[in-house]
C-alpha positions as CSV (number, residue, x, y, z in Angstrom):
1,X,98.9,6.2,-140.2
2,X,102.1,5.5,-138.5
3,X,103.6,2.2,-138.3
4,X,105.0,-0.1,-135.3
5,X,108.6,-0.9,-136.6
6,X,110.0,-4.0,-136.1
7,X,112.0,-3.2,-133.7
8,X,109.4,-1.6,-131.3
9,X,107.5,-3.5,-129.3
10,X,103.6,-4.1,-129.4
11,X,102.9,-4.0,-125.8
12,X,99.2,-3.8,-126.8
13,X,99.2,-6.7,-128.3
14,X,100.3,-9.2,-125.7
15,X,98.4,-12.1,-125.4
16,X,96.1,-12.9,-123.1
17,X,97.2,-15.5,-120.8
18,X,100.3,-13.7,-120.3
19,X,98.6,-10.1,-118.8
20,X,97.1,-12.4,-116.6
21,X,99.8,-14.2,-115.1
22,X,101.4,-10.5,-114.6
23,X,98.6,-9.5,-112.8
24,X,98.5,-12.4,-110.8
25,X,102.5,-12.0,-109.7
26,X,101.4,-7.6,-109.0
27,X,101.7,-7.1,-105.2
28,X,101.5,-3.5,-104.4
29,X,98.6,-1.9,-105.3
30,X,100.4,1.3,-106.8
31,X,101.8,-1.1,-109.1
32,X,98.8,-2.8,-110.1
33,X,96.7,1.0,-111.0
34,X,100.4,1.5,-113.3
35,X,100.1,-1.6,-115.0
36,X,95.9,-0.9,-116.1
37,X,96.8,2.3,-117.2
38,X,99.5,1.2,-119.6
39,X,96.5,1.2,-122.3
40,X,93.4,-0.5,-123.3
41,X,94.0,-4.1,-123.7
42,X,96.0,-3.9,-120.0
43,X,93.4,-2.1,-118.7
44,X,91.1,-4.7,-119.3
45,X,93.5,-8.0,-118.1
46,X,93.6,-6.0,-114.6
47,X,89.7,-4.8,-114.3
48,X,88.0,-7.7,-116.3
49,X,84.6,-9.0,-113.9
50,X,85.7,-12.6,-113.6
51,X,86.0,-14.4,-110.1
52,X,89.4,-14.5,-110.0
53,X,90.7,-10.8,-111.0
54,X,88.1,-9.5,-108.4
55,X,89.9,-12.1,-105.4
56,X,92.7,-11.1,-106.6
57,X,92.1,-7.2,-106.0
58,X,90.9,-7.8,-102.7
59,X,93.8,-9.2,-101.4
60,X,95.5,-6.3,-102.9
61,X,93.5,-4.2,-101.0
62,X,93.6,-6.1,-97.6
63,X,97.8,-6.5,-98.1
64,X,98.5,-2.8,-98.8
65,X,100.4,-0.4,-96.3
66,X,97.8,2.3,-95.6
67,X,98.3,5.6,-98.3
68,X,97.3,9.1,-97.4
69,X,95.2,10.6,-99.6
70,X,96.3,14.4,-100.5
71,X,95.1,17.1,-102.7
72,X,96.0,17.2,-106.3
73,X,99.2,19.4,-106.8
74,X,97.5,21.8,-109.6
75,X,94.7,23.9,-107.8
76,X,92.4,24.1,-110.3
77,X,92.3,20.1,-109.6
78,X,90.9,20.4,-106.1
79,X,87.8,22.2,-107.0
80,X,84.7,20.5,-108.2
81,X,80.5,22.0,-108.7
82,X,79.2,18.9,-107.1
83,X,78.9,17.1,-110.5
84,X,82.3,17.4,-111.3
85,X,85.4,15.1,-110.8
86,X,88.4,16.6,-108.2
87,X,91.7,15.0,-108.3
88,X,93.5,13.1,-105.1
89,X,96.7,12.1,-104.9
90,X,98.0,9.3,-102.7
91,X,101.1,9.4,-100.4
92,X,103.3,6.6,-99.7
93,X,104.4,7.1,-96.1
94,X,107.1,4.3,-95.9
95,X,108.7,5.6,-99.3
96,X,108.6,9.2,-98.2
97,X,106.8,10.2,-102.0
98,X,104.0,11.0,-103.8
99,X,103.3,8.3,-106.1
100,X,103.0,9.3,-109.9
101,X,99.1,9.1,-110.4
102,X,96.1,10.5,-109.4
103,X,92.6,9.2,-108.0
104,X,89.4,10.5,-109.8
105,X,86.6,11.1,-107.3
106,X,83.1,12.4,-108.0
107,X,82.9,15.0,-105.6
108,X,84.7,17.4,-103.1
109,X,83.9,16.2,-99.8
110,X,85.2,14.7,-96.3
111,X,85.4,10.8,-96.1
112,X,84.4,9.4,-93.0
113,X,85.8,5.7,-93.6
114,X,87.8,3.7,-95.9
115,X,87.3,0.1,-95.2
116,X,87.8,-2.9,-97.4
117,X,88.9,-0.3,-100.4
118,X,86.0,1.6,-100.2
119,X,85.9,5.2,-99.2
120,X,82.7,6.5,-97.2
121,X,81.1,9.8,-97.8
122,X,78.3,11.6,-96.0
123,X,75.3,13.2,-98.8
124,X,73.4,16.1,-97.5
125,X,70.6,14.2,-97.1
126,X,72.5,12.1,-94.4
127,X,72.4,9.1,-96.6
128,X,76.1,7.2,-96.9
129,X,77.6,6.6,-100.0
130,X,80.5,3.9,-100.3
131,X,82.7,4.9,-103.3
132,X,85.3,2.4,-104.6
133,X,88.3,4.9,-106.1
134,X,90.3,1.8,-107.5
135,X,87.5,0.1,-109.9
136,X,84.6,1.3,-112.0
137,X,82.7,-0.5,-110.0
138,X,79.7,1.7,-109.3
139,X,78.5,3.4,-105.8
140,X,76.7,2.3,-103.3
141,X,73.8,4.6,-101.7
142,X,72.9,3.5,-98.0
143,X,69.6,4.6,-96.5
144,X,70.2,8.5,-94.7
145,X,70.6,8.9,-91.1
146,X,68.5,9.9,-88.9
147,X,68.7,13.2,-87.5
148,X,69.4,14.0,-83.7
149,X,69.2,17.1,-82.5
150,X,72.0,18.8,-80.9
151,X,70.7,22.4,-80.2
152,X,74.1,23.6,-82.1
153,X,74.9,24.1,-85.9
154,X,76.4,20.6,-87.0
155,X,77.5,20.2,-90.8
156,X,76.1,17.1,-92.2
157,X,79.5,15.9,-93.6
158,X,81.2,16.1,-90.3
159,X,77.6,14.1,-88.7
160,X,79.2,11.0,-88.8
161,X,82.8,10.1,-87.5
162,X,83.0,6.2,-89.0
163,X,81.8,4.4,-91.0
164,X,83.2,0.6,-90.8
165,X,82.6,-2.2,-93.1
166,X,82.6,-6.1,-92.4
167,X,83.4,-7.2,-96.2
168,X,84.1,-5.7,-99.4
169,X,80.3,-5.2,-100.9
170,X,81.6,-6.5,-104.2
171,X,82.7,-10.0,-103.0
172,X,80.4,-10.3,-100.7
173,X,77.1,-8.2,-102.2
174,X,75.0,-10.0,-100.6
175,X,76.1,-10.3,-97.1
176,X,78.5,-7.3,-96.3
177,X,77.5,-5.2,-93.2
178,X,77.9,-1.9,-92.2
179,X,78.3,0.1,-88.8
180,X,78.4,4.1,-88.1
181,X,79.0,6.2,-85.2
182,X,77.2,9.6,-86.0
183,X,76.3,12.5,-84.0
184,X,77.7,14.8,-81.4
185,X,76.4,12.0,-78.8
186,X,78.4,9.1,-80.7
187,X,75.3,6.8,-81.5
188,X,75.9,3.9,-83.3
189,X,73.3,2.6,-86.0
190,X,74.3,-1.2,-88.1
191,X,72.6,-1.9,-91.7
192,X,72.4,-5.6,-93.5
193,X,73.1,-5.7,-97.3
194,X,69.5,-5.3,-99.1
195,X,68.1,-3.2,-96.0
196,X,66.0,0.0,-96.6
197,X,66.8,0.9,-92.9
198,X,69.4,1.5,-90.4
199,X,69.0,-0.4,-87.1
200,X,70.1,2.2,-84.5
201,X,71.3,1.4,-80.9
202,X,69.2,3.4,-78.2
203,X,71.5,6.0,-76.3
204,X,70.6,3.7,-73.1
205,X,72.2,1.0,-74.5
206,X,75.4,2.7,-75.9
207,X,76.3,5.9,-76.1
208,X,79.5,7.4,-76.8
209,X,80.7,5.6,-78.9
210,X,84.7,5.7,-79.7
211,X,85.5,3.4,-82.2
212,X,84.0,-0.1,-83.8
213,X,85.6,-2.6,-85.4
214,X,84.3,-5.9,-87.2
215,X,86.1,-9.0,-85.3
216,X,84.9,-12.7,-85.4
217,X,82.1,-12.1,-87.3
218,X,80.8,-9.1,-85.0
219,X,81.0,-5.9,-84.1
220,X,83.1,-4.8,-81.1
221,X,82.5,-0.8,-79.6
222,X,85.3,0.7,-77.5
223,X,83.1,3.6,-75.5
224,X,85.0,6.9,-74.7
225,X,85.8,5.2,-70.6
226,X,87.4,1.8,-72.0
227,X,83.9,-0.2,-71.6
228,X,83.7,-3.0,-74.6
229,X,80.4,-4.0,-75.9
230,X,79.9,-6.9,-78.6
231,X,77.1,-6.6,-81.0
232,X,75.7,-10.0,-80.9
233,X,72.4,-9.5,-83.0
234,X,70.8,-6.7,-85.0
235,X,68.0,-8.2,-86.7
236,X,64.9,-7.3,-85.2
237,X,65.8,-6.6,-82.2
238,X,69.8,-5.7,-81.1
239,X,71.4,-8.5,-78.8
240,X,74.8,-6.8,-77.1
241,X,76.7,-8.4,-74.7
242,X,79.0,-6.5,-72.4
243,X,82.6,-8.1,-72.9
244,X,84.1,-5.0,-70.4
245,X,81.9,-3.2,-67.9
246,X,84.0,-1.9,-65.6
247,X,84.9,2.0,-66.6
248,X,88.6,3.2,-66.9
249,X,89.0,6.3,-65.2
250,X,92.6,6.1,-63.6
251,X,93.8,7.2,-67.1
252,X,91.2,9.5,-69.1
253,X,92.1,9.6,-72.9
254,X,91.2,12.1,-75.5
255,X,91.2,9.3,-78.4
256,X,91.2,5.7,-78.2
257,X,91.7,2.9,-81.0
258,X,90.2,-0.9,-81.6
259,X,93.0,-2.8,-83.3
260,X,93.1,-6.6,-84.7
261,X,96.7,-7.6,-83.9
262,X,97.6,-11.2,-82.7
263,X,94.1,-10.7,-80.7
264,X,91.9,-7.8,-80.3
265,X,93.8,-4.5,-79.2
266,X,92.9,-1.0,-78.0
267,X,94.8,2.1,-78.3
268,X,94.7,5.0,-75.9
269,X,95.9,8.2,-77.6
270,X,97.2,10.7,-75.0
271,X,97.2,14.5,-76.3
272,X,99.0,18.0,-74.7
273,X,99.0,21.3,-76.1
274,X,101.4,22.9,-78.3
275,X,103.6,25.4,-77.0
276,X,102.3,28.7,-77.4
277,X,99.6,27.5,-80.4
278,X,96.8,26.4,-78.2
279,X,96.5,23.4,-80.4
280,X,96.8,19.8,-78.5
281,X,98.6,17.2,-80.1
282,X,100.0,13.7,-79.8
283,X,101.8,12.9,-76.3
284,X,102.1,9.6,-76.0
285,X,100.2,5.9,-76.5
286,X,99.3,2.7,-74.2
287,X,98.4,0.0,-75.9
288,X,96.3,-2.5,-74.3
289,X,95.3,-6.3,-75.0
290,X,92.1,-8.3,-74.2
291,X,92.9,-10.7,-71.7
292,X,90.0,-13.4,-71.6
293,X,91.5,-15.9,-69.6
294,X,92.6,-13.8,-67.1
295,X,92.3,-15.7,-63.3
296,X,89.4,-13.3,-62.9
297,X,85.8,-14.0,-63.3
298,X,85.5,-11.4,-66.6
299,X,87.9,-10.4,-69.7
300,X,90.2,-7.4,-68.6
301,X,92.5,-4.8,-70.8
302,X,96.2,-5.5,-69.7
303,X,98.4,-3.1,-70.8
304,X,101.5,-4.2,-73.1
305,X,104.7,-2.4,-73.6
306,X,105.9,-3.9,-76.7
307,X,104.2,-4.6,-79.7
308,X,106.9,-6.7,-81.4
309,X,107.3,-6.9,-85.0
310,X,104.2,-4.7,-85.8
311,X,102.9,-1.6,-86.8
312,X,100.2,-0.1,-86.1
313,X,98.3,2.3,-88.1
314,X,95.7,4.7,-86.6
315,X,92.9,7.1,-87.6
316,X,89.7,7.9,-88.1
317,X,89.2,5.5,-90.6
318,X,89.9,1.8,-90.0
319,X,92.6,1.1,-87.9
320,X,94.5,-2.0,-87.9
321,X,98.0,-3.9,-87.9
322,X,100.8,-5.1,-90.1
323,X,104.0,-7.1,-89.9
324,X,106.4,-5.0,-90.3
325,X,109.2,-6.8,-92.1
326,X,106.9,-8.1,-95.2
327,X,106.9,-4.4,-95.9
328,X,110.0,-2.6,-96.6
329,X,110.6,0.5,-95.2
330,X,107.7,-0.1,-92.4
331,X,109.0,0.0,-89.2
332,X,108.1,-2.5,-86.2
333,X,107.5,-1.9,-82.8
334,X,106.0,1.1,-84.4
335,X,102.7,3.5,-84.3
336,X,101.5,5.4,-87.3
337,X,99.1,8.1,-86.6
338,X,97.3,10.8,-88.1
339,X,95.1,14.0,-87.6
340,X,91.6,12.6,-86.7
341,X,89.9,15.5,-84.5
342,X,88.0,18.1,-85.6
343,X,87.5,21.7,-83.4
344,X,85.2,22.3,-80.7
345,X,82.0,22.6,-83.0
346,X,82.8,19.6,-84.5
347,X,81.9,21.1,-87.9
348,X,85.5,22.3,-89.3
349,X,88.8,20.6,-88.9
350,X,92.1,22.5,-88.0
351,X,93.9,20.6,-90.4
352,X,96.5,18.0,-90.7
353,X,98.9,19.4,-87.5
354,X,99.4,15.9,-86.3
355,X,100.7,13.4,-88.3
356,X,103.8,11.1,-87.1
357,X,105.3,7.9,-86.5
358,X,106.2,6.4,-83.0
359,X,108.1,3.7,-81.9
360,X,109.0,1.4,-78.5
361,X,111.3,3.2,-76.6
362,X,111.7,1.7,-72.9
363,X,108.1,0.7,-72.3
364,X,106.5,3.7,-74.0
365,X,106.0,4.8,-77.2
366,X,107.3,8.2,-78.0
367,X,108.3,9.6,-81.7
């Protein structure tokens, strides 16, 4: 059996109380997954179940710059039986690189949300599962979805478009909620912790749904024509409580965003074709704020053309906002977007065509 000369280091055998005050001082979470896979002992300092470590990673999560997640680099990586682990790597878009280890996940398969650390995947029974790639903390099954019929061919992983969560369900197991918008009409269905059931809102209520957000302690639905609707109550019976009624159609949109920054935003993505590719892609943005103290009778969108010393970061998974300048290399003023629309069937996507950064120039943001 070899032996640890003296002059080589034990970094196993550090104590204690000193891995912990590491981990305490680690801010990025790349850094953090490097320092548990060091070996054993650090692995357990940085994963160990006690109140504080777990706090601690959920900062992390809430105080990261947004990673892409990409396939593995070696093919044979990317594939998986449905039992199997496949490989991801993540991209750091403010350092321009592909950081030096890889996520394990349990399946091959399109995540439709990544809230709170949590990634959200769609089984083929229409049931949710929330997946947590940073812990072996283990899965969490929600109830399946019901089924609406559309008459055409939808596959069940591209069913639902969001999935958004209000906490992290391991802090908060017993009180985290969840929210979806599923279906080629944009429904939107809620779920409590412990329930066996989704509560769904009727298509007469809301319909077309373009993006939710959890905001105050609710959850806020931006429909496809600007209209905001509060979800006041799910239990029993849903309570919503029109915040704007008024449709936008001066400016139709193909995408549109809910953002928390310095109040509660909403992004209009505008889209033109490629030349010559028939593909659209990413023209320009307005960004609008919710006004509630406007000198008229209801709250209003007004439109803002600067947003300062933040970024914004869009998608089809949560968006939200950072200050720029406690994150080097992020740049303010600034939107950073990616490829979050699938073809007309809604069942394959083209592919990640439209990915980019844009920033303030003269009262419109352009790339």
């Amino acid at each position: 059996m070899a032996s640890v000369s003296a002059d080589s280091p034990d970094w196993a055998s550090l104590p204690g109380h000193l891995l912990d005050s590491i981990v305490e001082k680690l801010i990025d979470l790349p850094d953090f997954i490097r320092f548990a896979v060091v070996c054993k002992p650090w692995f357990c300092a940085a994963t160990m179940n006690n109140q504080q470590k777990q706090q601690h990673r959920g900062l992390l999560a809430h105080k990261q710059i947004p990673m892409l997640m990409v396939p593995s680099s070696d093919p044979k990586d990317n594939n998986s039986d449905g039992e199997g682990q496949v490989k991801r790597g993540l991209y750091s878009i403010t350092r321009g690189e592909l950081y030096d280890f890889q996520l394990s996940l349990p399946y091959k398969k399109r995540f439709c949300g990544s809230s709170h650390g949590w990634l959200a995947a769609v089984e083929d029974n229409y049931a949710i599962t929330l997946i947590n790639p940073f812990s072996r903390v283990s899965p969490i099954t929600l109830p399946p979805l019901r089924q609406v019929e559309l008459g055409i061919h939808q596959e069940y992983e591209y069913y639902v478009d969001k999935v958004v969560l209000s906490a992290d369900p391991y802090l908060s197991p017993d009180s985290y909620q969840a929210a979806t918008i599923f279906s080629g009409f944009s429904l939107v269905a809620f779920i409590k912790s412990g329930d066996k059931a989704w509560t769904y809102i009727s298509k007469d209520q809301l319909t077309l749904a373009a993006d939710i957000i959890y905001h105050e302690s609710h959850f806020y639905v931006l429909d496809y024509r600007h209209r905001l609707t509060k979800i006041k109550s799910f239990s029993g019976t849903v309570e919503l409580e029109a915040i704007i009624k008024k449709p936008n159609r001066r400016h139709p949109t193909q995408k549109s965003y809910l953002v928390i920054g310095g109040g509660l935003l909403t992004v209009q993505r505008f889209l033109k074709e490629k030349d010559h590719e028939f593909q659209d892609v990413t023209w320009y943005f307005k960004v609008y704020k919710l006004n509630r103290s406007s000198s008229q009778c209801h709250p209003i969108w007004v439109e803002i053309e600067n947003i300062g010393g933040d970024a914004l970061f869009l998608g089809d998974n949560y968006s939200f906002s950072l200050v720029a300048f406690q994150f080097p290399g992020c740049l303010p003023n600034s939107i950073y977007y990616t490829d979050n629309y699938n073809d007309v069937q809604g069942s394959k996507p083209l592919g990640p065509r439209d990915m980019e950064t844009m920033i303030q120039s003269d009262g419109k943001m352009e790339t």
